[in-house]
Backbone bond lengths (Angstrom), bond angles and torsions (degrees), N, CA, C in turn:
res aa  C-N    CA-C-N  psi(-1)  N-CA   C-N-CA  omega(-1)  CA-C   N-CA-C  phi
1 X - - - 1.447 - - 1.533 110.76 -
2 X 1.350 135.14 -54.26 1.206 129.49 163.36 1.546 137.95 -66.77
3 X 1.640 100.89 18.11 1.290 120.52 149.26 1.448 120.42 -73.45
4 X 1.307 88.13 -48.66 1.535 100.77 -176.86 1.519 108.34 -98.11
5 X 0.668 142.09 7.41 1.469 144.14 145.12 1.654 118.93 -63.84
6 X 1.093 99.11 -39.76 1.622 126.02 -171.86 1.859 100.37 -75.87
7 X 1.377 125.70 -36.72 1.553 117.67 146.45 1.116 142.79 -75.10
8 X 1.530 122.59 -21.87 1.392 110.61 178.04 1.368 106.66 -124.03
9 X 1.254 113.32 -175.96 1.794 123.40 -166.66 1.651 101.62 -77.53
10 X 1.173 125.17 -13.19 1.542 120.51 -167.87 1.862 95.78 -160.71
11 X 1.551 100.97 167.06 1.200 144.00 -179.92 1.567 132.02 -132.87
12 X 1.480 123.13 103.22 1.691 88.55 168.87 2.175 89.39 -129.58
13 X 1.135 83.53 120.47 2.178 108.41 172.25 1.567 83.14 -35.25
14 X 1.159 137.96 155.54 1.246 152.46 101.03 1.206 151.30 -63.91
15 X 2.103 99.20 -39.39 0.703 140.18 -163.69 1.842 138.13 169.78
16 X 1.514 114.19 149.27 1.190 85.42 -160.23 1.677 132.55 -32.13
17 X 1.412 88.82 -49.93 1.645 116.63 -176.48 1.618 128.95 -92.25
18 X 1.788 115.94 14.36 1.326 135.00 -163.71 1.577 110.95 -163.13
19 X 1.606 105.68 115.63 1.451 106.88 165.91 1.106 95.10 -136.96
20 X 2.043 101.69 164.92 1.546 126.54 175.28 1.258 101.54 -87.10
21 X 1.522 137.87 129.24 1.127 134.14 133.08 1.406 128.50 -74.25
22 X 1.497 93.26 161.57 1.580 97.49 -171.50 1.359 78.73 -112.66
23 X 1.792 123.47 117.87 1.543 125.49 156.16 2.030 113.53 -95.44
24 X 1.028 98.03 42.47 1.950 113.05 176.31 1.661 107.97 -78.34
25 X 1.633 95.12 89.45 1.392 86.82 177.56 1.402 119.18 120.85
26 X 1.588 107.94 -9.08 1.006 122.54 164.97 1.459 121.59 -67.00
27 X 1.029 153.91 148.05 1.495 156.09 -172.22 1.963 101.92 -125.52
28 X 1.606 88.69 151.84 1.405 102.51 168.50 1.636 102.68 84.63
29 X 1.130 128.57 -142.39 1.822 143.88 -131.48 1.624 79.92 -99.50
30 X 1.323 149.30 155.74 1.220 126.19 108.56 1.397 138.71 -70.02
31 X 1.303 106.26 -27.46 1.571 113.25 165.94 1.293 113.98 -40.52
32 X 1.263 96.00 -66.32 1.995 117.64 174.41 1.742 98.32 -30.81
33 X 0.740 78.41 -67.40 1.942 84.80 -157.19 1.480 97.89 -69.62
34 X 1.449 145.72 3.23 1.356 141.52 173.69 1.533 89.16 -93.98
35 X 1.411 134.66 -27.24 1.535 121.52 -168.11 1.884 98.83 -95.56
36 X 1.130 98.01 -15.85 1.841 98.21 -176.66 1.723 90.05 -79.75
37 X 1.123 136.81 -38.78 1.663 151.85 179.57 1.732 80.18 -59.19
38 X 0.900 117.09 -89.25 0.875 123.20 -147.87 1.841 114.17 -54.50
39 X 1.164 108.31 -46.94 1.529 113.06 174.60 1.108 97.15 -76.78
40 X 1.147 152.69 -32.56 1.865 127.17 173.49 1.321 111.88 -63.54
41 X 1.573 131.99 -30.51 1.361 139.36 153.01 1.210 115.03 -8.40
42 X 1.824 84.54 -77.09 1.706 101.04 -151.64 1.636 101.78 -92.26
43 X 1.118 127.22 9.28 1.119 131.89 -162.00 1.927 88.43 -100.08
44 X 1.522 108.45 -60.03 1.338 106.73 -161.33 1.565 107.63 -103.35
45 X 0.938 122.10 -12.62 2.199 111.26 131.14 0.966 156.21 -132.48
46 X 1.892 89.37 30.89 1.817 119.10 -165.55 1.536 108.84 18.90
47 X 1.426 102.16 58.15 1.963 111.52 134.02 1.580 86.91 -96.09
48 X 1.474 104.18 150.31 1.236 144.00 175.96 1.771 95.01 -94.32
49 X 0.973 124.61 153.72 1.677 135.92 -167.83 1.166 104.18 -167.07
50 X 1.788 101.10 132.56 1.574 102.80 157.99 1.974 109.39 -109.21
51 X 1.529 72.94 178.56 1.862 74.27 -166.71 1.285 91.09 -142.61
52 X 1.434 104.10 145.34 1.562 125.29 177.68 1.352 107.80 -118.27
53 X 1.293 116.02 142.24 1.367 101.80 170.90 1.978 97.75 -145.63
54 X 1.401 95.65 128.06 1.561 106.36 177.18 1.391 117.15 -165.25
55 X 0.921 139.87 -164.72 2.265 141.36 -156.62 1.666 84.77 -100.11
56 X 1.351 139.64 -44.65 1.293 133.29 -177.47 1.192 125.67 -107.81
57 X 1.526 101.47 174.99 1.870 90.86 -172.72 1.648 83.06 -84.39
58 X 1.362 134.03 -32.78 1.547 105.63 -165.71 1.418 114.49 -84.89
59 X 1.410 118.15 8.94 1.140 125.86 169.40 1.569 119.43 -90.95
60 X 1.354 93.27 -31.46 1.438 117.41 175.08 1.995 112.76 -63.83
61 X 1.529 89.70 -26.09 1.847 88.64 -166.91 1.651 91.60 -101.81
62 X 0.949 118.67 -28.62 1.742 121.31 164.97 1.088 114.20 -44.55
63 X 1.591 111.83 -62.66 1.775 107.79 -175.53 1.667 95.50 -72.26
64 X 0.905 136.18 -23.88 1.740 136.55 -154.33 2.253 87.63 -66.27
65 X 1.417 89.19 -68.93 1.501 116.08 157.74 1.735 110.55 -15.69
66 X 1.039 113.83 -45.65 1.843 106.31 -151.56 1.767 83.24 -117.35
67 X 0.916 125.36 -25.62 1.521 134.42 176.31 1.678 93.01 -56.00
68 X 1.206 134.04 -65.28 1.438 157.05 -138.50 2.149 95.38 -102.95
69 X 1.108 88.77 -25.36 1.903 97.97 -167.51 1.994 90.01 -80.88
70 X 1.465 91.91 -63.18 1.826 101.51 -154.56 2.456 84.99 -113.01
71 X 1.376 91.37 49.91 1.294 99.48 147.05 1.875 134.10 -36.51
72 X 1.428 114.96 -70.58 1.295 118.09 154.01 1.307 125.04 -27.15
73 X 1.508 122.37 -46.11 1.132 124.37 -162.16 1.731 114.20 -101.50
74 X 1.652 109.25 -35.30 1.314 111.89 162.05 1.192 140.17 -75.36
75 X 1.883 131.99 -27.24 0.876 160.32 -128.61 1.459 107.60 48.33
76 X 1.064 134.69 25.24 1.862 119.94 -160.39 1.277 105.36 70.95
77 X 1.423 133.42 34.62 1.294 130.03 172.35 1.632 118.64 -138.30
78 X 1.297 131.54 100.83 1.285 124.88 174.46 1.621 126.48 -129.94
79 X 1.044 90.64 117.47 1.824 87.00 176.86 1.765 118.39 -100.55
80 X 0.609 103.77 143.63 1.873 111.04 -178.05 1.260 115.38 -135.07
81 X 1.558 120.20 31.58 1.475 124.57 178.85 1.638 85.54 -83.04
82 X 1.292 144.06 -9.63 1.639 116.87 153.96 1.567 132.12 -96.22
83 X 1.431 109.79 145.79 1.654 104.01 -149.02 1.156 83.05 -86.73
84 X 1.265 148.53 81.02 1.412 158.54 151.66 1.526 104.53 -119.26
85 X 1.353 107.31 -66.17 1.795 148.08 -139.33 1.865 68.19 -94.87
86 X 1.523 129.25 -67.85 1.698 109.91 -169.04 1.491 136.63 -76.48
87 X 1.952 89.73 -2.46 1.341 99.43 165.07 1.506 112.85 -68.73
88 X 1.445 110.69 -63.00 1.331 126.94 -170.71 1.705 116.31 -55.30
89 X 1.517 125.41 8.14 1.321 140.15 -148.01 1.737 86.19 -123.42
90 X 1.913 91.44 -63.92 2.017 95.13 -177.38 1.786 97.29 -65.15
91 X 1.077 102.66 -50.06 1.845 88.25 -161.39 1.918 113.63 -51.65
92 X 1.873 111.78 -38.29 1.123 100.61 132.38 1.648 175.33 152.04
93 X 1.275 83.92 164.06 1.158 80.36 -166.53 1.692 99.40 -140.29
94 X 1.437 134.21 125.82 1.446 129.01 167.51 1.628 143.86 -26.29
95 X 1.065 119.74 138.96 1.720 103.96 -152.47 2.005 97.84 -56.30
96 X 1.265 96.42 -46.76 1.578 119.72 -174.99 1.167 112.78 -35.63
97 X 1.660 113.42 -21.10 1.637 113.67 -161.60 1.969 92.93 -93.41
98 X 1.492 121.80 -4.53 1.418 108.18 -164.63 1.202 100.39 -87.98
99 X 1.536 119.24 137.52 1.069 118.76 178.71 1.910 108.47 -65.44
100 X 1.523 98.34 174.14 1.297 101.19 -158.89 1.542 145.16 8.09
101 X 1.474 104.67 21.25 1.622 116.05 146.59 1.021 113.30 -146.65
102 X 1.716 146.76 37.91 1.205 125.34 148.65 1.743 115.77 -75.84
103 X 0.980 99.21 -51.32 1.712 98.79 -167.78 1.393 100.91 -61.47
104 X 1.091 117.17 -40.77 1.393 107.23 177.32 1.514 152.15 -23.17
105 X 1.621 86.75 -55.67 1.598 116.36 -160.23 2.252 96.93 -122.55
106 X 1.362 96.43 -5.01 1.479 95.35 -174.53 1.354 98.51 -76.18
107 X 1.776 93.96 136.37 1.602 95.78 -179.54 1.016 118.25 -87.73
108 X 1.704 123.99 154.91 1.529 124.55 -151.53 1.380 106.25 -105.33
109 X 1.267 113.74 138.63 2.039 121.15 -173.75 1.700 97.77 -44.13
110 X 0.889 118.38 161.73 1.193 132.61 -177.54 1.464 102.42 -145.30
């Protein structure tokens, strides 16, 4: 965590192994700078990390989600702050997979 504290303007813990950044103020790529996050990670205690990057935290754990899902194709890096890139993320991906309302509201086999 104080790796990543140590790049951006803010922090909030989630969890042992998961925080929200606040990237406000950051300049340039965000993608870019989720793989520089990300390779200083794994570089200085080879955990491997995915990174989400989007306007919410549940948008934020969605892309985190599809970063970690379609690995090969992202590097572990996805941003969806464009409503193109977060359409194509909700359309998909299963209601079940959103944090704090998939299981919820997913309807049950019958």
């Amino acid at each position: 965590m104080s790796l990543i504290e140590s790049m951006v303007p803010a922090v909030e813990v989630y969890s042992i192994d998961e925080c929200f950044a606040d990237l406000s103020g950051v300049q340039g790529d965000l993608t870019q700078f989720g793989r520089q996050i990300r390779s200083k990670v794994l570089k200085c205690t080879g955990i491997p990390v995915g990174v989400g990057i989007a306007r919410t935290k549940t948008l934020a754990k969605l892309a985190n989600h599809t970063a970690k899902r379609l690995q090969a194709q992202t590097g572990g890096v996805v941003d969806i702050c464009d409503p193109f890139k977060r359409d194509w993320v909700l359309r998909n991906t299963d209601v079940s997979e959103v944090w704090g309302i998939g299981r919820r509201i997913e309807s049950p086999l019958v």
